[in-house]
N, CA, C and O atoms as a Tripos MOL2 file, in Angstrom:
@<TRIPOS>MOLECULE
protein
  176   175    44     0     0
PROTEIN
NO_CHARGES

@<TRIPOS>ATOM
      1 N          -7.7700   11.7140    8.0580 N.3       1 UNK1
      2 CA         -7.8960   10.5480    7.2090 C.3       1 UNK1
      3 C          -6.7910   10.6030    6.1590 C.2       1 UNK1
      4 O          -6.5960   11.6990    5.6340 O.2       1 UNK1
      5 N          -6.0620    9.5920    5.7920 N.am      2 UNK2
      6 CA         -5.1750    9.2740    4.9560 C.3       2 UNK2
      7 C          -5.8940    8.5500    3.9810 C.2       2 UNK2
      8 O          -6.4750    7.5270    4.3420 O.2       2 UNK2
      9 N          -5.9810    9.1280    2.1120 N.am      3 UNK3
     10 CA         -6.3470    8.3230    1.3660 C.3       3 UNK3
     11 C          -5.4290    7.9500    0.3490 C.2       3 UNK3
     12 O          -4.5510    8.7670    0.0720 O.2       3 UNK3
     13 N          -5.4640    6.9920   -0.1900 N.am      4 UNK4
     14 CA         -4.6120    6.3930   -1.3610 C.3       4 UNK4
     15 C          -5.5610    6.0370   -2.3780 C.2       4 UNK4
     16 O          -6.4930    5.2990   -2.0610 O.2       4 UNK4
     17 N          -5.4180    6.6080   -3.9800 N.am      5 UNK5
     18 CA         -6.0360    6.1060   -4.6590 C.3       5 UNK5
     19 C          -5.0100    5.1360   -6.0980 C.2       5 UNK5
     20 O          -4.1170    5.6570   -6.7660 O.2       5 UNK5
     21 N          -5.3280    4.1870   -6.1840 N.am      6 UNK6
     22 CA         -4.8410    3.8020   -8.0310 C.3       6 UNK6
     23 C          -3.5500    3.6970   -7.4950 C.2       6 UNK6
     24 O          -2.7760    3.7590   -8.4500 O.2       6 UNK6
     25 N          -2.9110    3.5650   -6.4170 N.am      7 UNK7
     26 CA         -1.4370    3.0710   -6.7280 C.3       7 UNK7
     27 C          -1.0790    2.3790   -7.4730 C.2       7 UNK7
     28 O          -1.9830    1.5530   -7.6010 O.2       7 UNK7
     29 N           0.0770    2.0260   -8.4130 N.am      8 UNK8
     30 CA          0.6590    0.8150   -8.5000 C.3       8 UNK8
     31 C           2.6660    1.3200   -8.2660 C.2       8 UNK8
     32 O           3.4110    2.2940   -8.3630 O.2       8 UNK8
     33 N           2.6850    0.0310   -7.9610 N.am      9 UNK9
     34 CA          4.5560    0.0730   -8.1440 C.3       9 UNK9
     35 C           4.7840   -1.1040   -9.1880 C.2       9 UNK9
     36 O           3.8900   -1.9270   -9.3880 O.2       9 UNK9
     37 N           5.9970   -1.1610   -9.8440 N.am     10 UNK10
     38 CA          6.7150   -2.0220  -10.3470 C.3      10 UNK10
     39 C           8.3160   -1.7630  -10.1300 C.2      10 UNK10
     40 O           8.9680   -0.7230  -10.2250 O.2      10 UNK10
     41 N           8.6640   -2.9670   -9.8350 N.am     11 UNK11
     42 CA         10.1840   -3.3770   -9.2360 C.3      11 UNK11
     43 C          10.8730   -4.2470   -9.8570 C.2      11 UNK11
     44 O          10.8350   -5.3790   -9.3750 O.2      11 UNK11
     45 N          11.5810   -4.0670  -10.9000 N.am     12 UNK12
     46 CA         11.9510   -4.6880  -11.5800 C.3      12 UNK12
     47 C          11.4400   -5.3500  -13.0690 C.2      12 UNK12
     48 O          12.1950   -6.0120  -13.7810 O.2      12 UNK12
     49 N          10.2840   -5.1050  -13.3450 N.am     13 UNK13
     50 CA          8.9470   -5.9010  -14.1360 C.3      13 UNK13
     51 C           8.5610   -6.4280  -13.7000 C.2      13 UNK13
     52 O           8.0530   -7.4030  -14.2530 O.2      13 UNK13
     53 N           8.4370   -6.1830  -11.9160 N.am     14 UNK14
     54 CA          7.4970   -6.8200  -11.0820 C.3      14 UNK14
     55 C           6.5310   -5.8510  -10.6890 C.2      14 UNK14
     56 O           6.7980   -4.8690   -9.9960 O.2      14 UNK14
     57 N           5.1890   -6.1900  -11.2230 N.am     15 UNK15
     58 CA          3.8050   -5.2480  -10.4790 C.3      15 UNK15
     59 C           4.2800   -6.0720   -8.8520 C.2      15 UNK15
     60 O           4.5620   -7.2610   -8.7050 O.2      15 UNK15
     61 N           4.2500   -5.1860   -7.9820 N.am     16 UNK16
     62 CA          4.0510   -5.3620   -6.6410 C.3      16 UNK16
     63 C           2.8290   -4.5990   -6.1970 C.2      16 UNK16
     64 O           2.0550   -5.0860   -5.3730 O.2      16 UNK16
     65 N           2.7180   -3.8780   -6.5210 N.am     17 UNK17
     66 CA          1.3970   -3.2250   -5.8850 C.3      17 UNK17
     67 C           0.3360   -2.8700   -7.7370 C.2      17 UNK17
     68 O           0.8570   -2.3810   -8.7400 O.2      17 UNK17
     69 N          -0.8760   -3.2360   -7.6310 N.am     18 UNK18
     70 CA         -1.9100   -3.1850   -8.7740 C.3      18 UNK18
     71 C          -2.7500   -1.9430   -8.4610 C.2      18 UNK18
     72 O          -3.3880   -1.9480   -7.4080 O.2      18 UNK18
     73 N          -2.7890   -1.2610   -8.9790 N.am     19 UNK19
     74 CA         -3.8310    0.0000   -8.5780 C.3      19 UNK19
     75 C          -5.1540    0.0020   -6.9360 C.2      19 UNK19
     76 O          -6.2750    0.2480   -6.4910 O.2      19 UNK19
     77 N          -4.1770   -0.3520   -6.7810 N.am     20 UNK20
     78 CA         -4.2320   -0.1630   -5.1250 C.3      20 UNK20
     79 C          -5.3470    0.7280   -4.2320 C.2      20 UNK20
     80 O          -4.6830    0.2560   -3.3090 O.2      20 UNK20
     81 N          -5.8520    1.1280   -3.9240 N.am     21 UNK21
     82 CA         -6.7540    2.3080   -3.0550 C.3      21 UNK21
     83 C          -6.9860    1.9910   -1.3700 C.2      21 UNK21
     84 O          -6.9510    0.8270   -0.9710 O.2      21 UNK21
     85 N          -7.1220    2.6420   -0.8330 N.am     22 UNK22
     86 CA         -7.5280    2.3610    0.9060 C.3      22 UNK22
     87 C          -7.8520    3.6840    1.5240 C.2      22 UNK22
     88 O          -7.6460    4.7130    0.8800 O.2      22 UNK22
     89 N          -8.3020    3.7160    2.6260 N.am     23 UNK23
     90 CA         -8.2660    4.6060    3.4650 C.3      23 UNK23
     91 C          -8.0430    4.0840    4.9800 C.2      23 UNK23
     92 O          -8.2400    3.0110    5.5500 O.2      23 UNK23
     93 N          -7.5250    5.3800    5.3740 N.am     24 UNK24
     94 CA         -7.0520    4.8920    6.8070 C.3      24 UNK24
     95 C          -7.8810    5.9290    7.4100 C.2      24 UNK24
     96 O          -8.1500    6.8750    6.6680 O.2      24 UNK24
     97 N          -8.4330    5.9570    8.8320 N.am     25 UNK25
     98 CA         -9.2740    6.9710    9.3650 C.3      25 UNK25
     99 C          -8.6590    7.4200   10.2420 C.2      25 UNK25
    100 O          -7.4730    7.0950   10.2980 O.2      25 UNK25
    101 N          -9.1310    8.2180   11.1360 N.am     26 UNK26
    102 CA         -7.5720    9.1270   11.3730 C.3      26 UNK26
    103 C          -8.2640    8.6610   13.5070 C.2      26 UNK26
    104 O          -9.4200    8.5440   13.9130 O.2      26 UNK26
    105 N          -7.0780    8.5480   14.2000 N.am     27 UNK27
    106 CA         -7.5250    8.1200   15.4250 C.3      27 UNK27
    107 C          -7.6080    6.5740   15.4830 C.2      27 UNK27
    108 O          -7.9050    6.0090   16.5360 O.2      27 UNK27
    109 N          -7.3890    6.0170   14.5460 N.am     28 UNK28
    110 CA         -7.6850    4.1800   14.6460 C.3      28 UNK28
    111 C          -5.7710    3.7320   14.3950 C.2      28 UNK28
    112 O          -4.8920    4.4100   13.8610 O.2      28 UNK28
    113 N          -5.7250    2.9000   14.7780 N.am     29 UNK29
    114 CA         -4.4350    1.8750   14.6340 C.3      29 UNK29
    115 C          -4.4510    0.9610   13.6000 C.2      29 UNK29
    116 O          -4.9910   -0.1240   13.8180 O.2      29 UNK29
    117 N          -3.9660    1.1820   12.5150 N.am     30 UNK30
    118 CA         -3.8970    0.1570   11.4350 C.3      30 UNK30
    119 C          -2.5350   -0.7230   11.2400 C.2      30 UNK30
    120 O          -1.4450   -0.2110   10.9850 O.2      30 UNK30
    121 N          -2.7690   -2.1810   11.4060 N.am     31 UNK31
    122 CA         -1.7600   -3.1910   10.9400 C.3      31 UNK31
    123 C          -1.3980   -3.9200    9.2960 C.2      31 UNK31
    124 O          -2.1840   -4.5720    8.6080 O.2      31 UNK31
    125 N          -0.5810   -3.7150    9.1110 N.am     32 UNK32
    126 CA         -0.4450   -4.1940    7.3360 C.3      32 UNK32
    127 C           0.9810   -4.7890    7.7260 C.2      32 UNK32
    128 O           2.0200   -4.3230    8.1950 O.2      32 UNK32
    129 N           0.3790   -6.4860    7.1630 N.am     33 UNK33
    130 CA          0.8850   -7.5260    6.9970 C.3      33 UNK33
    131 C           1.5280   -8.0080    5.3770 C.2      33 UNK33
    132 O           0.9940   -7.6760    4.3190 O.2      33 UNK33
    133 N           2.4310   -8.6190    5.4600 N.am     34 UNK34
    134 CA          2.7590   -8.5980    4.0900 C.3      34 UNK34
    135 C           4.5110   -9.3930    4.3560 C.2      34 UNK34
    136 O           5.2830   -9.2920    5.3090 O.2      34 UNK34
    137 N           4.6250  -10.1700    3.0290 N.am     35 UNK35
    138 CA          6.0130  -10.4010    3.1240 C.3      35 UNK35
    139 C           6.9510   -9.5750    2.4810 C.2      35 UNK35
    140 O           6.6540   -8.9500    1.4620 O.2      35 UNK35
    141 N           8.1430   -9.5230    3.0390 N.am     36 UNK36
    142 CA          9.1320   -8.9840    2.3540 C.3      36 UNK36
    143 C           8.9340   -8.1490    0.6010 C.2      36 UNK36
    144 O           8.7690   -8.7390   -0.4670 O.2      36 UNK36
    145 N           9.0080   -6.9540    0.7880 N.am     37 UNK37
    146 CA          9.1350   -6.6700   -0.9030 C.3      37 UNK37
    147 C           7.5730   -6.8500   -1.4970 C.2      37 UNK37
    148 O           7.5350   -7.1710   -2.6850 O.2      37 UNK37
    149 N           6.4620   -6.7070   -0.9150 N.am     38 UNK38
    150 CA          5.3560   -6.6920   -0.7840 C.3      38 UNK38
    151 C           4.2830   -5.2830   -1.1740 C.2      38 UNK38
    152 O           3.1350   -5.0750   -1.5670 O.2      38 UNK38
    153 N           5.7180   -4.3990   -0.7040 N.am     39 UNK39
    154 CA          5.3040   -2.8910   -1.2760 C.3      39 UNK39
    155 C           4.4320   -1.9850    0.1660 C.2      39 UNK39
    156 O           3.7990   -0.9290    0.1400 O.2      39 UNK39
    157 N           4.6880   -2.7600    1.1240 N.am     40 UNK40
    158 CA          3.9620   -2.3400    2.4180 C.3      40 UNK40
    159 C           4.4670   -0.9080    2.6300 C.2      40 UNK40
    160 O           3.6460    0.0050    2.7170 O.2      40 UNK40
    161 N           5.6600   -0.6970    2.7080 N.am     41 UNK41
    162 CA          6.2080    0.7480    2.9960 C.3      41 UNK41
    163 C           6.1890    1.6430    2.0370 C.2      41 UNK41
    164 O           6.5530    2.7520    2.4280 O.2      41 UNK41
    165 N           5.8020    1.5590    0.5390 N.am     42 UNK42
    166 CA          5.3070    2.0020   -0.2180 C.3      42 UNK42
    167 C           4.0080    2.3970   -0.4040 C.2      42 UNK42
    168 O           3.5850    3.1730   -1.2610 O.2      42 UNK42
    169 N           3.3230    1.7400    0.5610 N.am     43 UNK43
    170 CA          1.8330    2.1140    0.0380 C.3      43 UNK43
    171 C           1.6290    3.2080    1.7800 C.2      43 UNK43
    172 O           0.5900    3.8660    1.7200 O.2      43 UNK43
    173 N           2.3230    3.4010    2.9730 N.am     44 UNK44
    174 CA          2.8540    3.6150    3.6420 C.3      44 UNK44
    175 C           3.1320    4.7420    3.7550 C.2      44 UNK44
    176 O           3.8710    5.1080    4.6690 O.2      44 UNK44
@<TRIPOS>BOND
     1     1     2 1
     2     2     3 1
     3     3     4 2
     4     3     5 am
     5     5     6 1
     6     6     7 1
     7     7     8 2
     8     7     9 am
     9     9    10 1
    10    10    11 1
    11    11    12 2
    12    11    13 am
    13    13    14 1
    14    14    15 1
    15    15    16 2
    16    15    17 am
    17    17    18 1
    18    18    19 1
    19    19    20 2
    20    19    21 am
    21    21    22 1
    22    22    23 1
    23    23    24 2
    24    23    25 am
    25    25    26 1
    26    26    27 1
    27    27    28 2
    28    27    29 am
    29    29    30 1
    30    30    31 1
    31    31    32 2
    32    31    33 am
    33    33    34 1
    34    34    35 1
    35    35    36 2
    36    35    37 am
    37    37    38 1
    38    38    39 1
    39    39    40 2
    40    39    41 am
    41    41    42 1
    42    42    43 1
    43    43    44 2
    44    43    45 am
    45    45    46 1
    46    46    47 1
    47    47    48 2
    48    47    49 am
    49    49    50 1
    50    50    51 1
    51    51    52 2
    52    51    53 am
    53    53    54 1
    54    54    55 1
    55    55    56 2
    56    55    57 am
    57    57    58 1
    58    58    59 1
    59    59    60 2
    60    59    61 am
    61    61    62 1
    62    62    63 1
    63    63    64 2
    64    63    65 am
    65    65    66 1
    66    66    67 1
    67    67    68 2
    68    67    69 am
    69    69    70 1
    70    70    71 1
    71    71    72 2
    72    71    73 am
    73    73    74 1
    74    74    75 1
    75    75    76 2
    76    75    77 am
    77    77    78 1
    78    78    79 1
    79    79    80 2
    80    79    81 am
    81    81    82 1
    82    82    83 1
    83    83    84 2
    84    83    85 am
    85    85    86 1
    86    86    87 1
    87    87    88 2
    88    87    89 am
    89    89    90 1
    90    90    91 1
    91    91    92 2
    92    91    93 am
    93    93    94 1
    94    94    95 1
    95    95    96 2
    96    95    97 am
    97    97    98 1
    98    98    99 1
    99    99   100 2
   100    99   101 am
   101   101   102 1
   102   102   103 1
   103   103   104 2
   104   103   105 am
   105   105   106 1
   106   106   107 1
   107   107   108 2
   108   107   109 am
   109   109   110 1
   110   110   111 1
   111   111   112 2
   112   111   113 am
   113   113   114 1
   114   114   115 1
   115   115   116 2
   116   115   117 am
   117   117   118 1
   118   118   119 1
   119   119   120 2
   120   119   121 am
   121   121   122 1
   122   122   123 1
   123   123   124 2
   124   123   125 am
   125   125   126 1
   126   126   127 1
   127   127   128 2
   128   127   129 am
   129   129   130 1
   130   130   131 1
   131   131   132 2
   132   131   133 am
   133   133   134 1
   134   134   135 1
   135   135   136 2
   136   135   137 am
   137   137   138 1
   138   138   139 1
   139   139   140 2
   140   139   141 am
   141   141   142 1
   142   142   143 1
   143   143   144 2
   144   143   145 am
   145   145   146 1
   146   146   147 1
   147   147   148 2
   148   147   149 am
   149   149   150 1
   150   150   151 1
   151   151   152 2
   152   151   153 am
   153   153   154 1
   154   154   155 1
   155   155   156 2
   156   155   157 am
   157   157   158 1
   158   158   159 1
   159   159   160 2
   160   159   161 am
   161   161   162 1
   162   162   163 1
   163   163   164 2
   164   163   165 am
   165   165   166 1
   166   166   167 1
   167   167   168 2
   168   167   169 am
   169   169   170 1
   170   170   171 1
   171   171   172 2
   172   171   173 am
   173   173   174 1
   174   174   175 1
   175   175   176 2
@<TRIPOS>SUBSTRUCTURE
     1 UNK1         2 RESIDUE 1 A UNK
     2 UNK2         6 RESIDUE 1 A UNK
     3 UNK3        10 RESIDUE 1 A UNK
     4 UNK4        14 RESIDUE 1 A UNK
     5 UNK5        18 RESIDUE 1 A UNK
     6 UNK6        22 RESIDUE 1 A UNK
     7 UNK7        26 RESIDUE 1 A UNK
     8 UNK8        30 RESIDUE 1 A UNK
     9 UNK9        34 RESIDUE 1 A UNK
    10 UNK10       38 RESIDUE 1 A UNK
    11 UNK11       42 RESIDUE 1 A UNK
    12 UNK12       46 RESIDUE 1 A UNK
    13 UNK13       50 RESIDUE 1 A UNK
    14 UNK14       54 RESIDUE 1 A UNK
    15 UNK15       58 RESIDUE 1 A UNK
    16 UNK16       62 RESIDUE 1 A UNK
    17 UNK17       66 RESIDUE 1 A UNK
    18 UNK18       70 RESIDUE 1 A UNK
    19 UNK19       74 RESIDUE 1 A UNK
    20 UNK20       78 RESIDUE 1 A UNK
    21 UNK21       82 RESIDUE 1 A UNK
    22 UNK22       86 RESIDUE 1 A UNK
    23 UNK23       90 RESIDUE 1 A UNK
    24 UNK24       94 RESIDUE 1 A UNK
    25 UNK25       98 RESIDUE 1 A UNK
    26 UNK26      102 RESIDUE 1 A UNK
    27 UNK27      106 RESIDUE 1 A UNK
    28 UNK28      110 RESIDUE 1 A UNK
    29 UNK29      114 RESIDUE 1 A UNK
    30 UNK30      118 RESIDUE 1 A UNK
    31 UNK31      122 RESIDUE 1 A UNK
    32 UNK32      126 RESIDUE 1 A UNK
    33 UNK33      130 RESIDUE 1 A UNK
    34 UNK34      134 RESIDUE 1 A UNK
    35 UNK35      138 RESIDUE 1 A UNK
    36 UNK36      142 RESIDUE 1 A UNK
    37 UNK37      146 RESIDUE 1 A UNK
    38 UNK38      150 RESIDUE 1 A UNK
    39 UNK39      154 RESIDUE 1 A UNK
    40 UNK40      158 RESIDUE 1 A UNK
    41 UNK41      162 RESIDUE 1 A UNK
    42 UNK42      166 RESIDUE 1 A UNK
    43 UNK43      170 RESIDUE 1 A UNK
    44 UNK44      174 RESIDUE 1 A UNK
């Protein structure tokens, strides 16, 4: 299992990501959608 807790990013004085949390379970395929600069590969 992969967990993330309380992320945030800022890019510029841009919050892109807000204290963030997830889990991923380990054996499943997860898709994350998002536009450009979205912070997807950051949270990643």
């Amino acid at each position: 299992m992969i967990t993330v807790k309380d992320l945030t990013l800022t890019l510029n004085d841009t919050v892109v990501l807000d204290h963030v949390s997830a889990e991923f379970e380990k054996g499943t395929i997860t898709g994350l959608v998002g536009r450009n600069g979205s912070g997807k590969t950051v949270l990643m």
